[in-house]
C-alpha positions as CSV (number, residue, x, y, z in Angstrom):
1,X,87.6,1.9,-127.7
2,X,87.0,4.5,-130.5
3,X,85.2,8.1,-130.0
4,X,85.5,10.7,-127.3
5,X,85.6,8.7,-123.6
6,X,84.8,10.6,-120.1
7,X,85.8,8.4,-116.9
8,X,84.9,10.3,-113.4
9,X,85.4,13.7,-114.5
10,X,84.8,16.1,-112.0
11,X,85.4,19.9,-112.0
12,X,85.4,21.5,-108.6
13,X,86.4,25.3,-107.8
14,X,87.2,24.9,-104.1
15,X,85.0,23.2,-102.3
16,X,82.1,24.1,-104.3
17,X,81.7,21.0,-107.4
18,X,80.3,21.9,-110.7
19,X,80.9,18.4,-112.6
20,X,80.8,15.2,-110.5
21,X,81.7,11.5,-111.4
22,X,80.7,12.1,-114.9
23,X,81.3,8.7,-117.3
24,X,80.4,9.3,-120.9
25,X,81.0,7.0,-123.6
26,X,80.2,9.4,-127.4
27,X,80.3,7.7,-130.3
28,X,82.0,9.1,-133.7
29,X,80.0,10.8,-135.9
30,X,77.0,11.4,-133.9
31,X,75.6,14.5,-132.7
32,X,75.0,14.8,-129.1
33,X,73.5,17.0,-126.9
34,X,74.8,18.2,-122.9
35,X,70.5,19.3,-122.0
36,X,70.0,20.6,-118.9
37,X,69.1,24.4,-116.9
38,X,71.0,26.4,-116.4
39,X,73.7,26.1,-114.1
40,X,73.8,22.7,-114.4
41,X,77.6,22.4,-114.9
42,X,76.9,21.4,-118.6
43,X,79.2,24.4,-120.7
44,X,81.9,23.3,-117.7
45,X,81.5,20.2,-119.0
46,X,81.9,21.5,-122.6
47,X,85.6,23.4,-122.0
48,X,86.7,20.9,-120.0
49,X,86.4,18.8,-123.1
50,X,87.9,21.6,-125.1
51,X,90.7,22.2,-123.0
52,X,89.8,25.5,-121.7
53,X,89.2,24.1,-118.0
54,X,91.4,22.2,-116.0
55,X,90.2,18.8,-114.6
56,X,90.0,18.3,-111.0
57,X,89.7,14.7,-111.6
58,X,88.9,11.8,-113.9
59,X,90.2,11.2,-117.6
60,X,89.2,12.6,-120.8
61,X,90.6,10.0,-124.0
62,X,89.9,10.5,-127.5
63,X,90.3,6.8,-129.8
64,X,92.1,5.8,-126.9
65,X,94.8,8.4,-126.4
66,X,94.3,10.4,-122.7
67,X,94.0,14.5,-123.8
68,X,92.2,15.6,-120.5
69,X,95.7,17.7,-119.9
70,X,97.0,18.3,-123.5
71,X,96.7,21.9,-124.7
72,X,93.4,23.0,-126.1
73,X,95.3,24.6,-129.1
74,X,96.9,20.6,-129.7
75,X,93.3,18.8,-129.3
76,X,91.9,20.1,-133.3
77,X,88.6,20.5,-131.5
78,X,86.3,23.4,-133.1
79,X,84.0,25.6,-131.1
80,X,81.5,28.2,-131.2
81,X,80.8,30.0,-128.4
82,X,77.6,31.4,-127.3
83,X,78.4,35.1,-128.9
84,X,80.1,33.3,-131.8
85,X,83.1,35.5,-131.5
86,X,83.7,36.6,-134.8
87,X,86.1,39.3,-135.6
88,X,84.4,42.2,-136.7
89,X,87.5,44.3,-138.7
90,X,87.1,41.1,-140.8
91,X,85.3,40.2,-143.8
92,X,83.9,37.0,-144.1
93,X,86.3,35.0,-146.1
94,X,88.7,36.3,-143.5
95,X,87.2,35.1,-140.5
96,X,87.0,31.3,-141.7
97,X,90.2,31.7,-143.0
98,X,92.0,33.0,-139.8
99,X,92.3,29.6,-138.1
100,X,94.1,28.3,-141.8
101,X,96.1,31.2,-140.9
102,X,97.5,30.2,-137.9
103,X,98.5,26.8,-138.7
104,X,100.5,28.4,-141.7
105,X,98.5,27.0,-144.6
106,X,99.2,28.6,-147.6
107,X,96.9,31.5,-149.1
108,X,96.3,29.3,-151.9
109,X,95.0,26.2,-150.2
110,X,93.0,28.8,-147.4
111,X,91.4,30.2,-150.3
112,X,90.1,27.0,-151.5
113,X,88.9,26.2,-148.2
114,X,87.2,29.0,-148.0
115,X,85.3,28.6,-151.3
116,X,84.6,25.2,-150.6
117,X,83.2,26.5,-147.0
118,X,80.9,29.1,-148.1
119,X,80.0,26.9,-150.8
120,X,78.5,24.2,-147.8
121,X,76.9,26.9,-146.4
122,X,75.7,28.5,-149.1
123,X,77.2,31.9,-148.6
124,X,79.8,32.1,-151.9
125,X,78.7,35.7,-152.6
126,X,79.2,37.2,-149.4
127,X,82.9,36.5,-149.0
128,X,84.1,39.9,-149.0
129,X,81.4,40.9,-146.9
130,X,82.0,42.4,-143.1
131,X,80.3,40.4,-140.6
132,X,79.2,43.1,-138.8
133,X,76.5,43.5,-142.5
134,X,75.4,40.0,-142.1
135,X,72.2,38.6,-140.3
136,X,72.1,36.8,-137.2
137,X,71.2,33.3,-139.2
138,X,74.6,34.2,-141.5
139,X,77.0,35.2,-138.5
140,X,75.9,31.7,-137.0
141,X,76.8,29.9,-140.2
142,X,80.3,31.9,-140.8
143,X,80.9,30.7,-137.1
144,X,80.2,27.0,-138.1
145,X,82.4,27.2,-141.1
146,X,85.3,28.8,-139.4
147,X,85.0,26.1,-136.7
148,X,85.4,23.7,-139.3
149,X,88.0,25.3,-141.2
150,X,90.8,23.1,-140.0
151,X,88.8,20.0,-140.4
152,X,88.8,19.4,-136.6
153,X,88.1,15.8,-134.9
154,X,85.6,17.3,-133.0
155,X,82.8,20.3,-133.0
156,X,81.6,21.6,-129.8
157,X,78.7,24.4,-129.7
158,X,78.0,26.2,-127.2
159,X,74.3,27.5,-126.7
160,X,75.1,28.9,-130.2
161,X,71.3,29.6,-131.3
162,X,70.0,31.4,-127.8
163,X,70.6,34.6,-129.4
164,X,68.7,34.1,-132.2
165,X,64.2,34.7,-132.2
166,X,61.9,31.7,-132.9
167,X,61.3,30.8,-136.3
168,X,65.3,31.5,-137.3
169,X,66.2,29.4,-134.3
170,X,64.0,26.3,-135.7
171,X,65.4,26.8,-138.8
172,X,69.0,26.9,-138.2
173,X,68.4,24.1,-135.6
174,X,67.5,21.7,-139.1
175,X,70.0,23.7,-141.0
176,X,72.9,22.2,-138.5
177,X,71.7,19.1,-138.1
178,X,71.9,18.4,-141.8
179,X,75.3,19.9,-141.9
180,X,76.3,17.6,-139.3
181,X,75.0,14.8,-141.0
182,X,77.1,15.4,-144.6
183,X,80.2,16.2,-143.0
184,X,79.6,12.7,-140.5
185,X,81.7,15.4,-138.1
186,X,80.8,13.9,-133.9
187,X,79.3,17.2,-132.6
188,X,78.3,17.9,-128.8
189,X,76.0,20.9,-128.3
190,X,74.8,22.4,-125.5
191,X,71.7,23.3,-124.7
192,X,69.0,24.3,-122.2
193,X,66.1,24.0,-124.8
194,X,64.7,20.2,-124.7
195,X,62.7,20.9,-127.7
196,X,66.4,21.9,-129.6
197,X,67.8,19.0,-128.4
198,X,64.8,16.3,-129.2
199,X,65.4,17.9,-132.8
200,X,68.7,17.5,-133.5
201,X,70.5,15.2,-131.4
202,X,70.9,11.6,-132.0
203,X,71.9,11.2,-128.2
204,X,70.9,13.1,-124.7
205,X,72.6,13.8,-121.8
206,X,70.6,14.9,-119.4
207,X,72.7,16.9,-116.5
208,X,71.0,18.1,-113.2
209,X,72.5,18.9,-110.2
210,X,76.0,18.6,-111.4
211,X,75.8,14.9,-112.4
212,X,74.5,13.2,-115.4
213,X,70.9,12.0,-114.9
214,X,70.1,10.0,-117.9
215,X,71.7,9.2,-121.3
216,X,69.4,8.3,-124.0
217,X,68.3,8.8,-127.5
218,X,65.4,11.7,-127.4
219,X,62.9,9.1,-127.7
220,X,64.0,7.3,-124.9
221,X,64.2,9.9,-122.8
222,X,61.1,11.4,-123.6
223,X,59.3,7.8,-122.7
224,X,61.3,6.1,-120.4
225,X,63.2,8.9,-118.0
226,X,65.2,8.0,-115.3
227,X,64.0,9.6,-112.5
228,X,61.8,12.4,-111.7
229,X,64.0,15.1,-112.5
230,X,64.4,14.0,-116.3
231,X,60.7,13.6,-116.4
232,X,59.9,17.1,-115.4
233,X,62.7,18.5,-117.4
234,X,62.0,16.6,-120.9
235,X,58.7,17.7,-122.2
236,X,55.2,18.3,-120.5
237,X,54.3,15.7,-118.1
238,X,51.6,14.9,-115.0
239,X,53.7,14.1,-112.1
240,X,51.3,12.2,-109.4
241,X,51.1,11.0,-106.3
242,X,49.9,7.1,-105.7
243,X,50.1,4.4,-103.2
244,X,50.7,1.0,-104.9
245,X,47.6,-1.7,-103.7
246,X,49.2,-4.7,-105.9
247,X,47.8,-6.6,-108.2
248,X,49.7,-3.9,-110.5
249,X,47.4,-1.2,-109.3
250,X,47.9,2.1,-107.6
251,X,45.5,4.0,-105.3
252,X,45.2,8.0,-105.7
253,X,44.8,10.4,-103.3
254,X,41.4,10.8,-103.6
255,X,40.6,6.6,-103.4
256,X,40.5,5.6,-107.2
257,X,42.7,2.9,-108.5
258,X,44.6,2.9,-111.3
259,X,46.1,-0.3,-113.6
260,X,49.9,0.4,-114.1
261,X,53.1,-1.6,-115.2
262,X,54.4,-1.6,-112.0
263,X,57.9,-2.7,-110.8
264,X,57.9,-6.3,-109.2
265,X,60.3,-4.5,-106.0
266,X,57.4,-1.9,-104.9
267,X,55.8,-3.2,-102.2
268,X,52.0,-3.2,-101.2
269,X,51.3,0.0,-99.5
270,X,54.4,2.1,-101.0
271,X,54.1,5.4,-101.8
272,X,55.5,6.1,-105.7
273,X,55.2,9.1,-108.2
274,X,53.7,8.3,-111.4
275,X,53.9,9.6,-114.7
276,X,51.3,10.0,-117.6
277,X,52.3,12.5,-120.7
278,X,49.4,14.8,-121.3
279,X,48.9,13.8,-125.0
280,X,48.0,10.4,-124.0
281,X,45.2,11.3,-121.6
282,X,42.3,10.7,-123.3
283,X,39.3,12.7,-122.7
284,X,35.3,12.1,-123.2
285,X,31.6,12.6,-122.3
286,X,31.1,12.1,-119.0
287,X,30.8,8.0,-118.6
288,X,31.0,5.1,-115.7
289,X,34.0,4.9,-114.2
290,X,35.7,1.5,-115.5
291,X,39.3,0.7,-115.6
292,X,41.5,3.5,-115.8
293,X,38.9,5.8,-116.7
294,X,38.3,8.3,-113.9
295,X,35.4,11.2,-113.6
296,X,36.4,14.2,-113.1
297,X,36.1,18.6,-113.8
298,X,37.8,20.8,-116.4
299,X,39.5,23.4,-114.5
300,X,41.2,25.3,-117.0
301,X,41.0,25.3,-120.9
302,X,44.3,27.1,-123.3
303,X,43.1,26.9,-126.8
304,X,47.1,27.6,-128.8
305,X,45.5,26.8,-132.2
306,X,47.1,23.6,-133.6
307,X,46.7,22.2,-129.8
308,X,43.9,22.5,-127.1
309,X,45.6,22.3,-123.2
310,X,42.9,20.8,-120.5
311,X,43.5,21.2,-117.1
312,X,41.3,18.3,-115.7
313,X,40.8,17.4,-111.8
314,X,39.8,14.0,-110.3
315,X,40.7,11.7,-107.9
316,X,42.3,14.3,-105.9
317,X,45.0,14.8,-108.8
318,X,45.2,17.8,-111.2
319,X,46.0,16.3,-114.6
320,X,46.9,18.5,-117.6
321,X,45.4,16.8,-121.0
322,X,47.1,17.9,-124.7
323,X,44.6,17.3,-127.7
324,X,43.9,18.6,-130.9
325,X,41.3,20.8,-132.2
326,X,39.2,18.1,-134.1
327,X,39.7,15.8,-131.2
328,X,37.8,18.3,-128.6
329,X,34.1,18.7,-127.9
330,X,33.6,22.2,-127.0
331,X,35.0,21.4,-123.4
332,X,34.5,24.8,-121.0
333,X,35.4,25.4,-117.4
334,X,33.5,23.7,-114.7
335,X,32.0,21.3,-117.4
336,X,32.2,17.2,-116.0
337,X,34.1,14.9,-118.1
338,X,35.7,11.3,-118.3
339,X,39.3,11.1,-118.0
340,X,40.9,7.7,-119.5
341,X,44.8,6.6,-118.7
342,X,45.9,4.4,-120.6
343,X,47.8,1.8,-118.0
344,X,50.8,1.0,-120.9
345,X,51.5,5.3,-120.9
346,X,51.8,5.2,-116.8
347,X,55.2,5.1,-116.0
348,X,56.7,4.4,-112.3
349,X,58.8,7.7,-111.5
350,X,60.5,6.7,-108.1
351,X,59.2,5.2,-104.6
């Protein structure tokens, strides 16, 4: 089987384990994030692929061929660490140039490389510039193109945007991902920013508690998590207590029932956690209650411009409604309204 395989990998540092049982199958040429908080054992996960940690168990095989204990220096993996690690005595053009250097390329053809590099990044004028004179966005991108210098089989990025601020973050974040993309280069970054990862990745790993959770495209984990854990993790979501009745219905705490697509193994009188993303709440006027529409009181209101944030309670459940400015109708604290959930955006979390 082609691309990058993981089979029980496991890192532990006496008896304390940072990586357990993890199986990962990564295609070629995809870009694929390791998302999870910090601690996580994700970046363990990252050098263990790169050579730079041992494995305490498991196998690591690339197209087939077992590398979980060849040198990192013989994988041809590139990688930019979190602080990028460029070498400040150097100019530009010598810094993507140094790993050419190493594997005794010839001037020549590391000069054309480098051209060629700068070039894809769009940095050809700065080549005899110090890095220590560039911007944060262009020290990322000299990092990128030294990685890729040797035309490795591999690219693994290490939280390399968390030192950047917001709107060069976002940027850069499209900026790689379209790199990616033309070079068709398989690419595993980490990450501890779900909104980074639902932008550029074309497959998740979710890691919590020193295991893999969940392994999805961003959509899929955003609508269908796992478990709990995934669902607090990936985006916004109201997290809720119910007791399933049957008749795909649950009871809430404070007695009204709610339609759901519920799993045919719950059993009548279970207690489950549900799920409902605040953009599809759906609030009104105060009406009847029919359905899955529930009355209920806005507690708390966060206007943040492009999105209005409700904080709504009923039925003995605090739910957290996201809406847009021309969808709202001057809603204020303490004010009654009618809270709809839609039964086919209720997911079952766990029983």
């Amino acid at each position: 089987m082609t691309g990058l395989i993981l089979e029980n990998v496991e890192k532990r540092y006496g008896s304390a384990c940072a990586v357990k049982d993890v199986n990962l199958h990564l295609p070629e040429g995809k870009l694929v994030c390791f998302l999870g908080p910090s601690g996580c054992g994700k970046t363990t996960l990252l050098r263990m692929i790169a050579g730079l940690e041992t494995l305490s168990g498991g196998e690591i095989r690339l197209d087939g061929e077992d590398i979980g204990h060849t040198p990192a220096h013989e994988r041809n993996f590139g990688m930019v660490f979190q602080s990028l690690a460029l070498f400040p005595h150097m100019t530009v053009g010598e810094n993507i140039a140094y790993p050419l250097k190493l594997r005794g390329v010839s001037k020549a053809d590391q000069q054309a490389r480098v051209v060629e590099l700068l070039e894809l990044i769009q940095l050809q004028e700065m080549i005899d510039r110090p890095v220590a004179k560039l911007s944060g966005g262009q020290r990322q991108r000299v990092a990128i193109a030294r990685a890729i210098a040797s035309r490795p089989k591999i690219l693994l990025l290490d939280e390399p945007l968390s030192a950047l601020d917001a709107k060069l973050r976002e940027s850069m974040q499209v900026e790689i991902r379209q790199l990616q993309q033309r070079l068709n280069i398989t690419t595993i970054l980490v990450t501890h920013d779900q909104r980074e990862a639902m932008t550029m990745a074309d497959i998740v790993v979710v890691l919590g508690e020193h295991r893999v959770q969940q392994v999805g495209t961003p959509i899929e984990i955003y609508r269908h998590p796992a478990n709990e854990f995934v669902a607090d993790f990936i985006g916004s979501g109201n997290i809720f207590p119910a007791t399933a009745l049957g008749n795909g219905k649950v009871g809430l705490p404070g007695g009204d029932a709610l339609e759901v697509p519920i799993c045919s193994s719950i059993v009548v009188g279970e207690k489950v956690k549900m799920l409902i993303r605040p953009e599809d709440l759906q609030l009104s006027h105060p009406q009847a209650t029919a359905g899955n529409r529930l009355l209920g009181k806005v507690t708390f209101v966060r206007d943040i411009g492009a999105t209005i944030e409700t904080t709504v309670e009923c039925s003995g459940v605090s739910f957290t409604a996201l809406s847009t400015p021309s969808q709202g109708f001057g809603l204020n604290i303490g004010n009654p309204v009618s809270v709809t959930l839609p039964a086919e955006a209720c997911r079952v979390l766990s029983a």
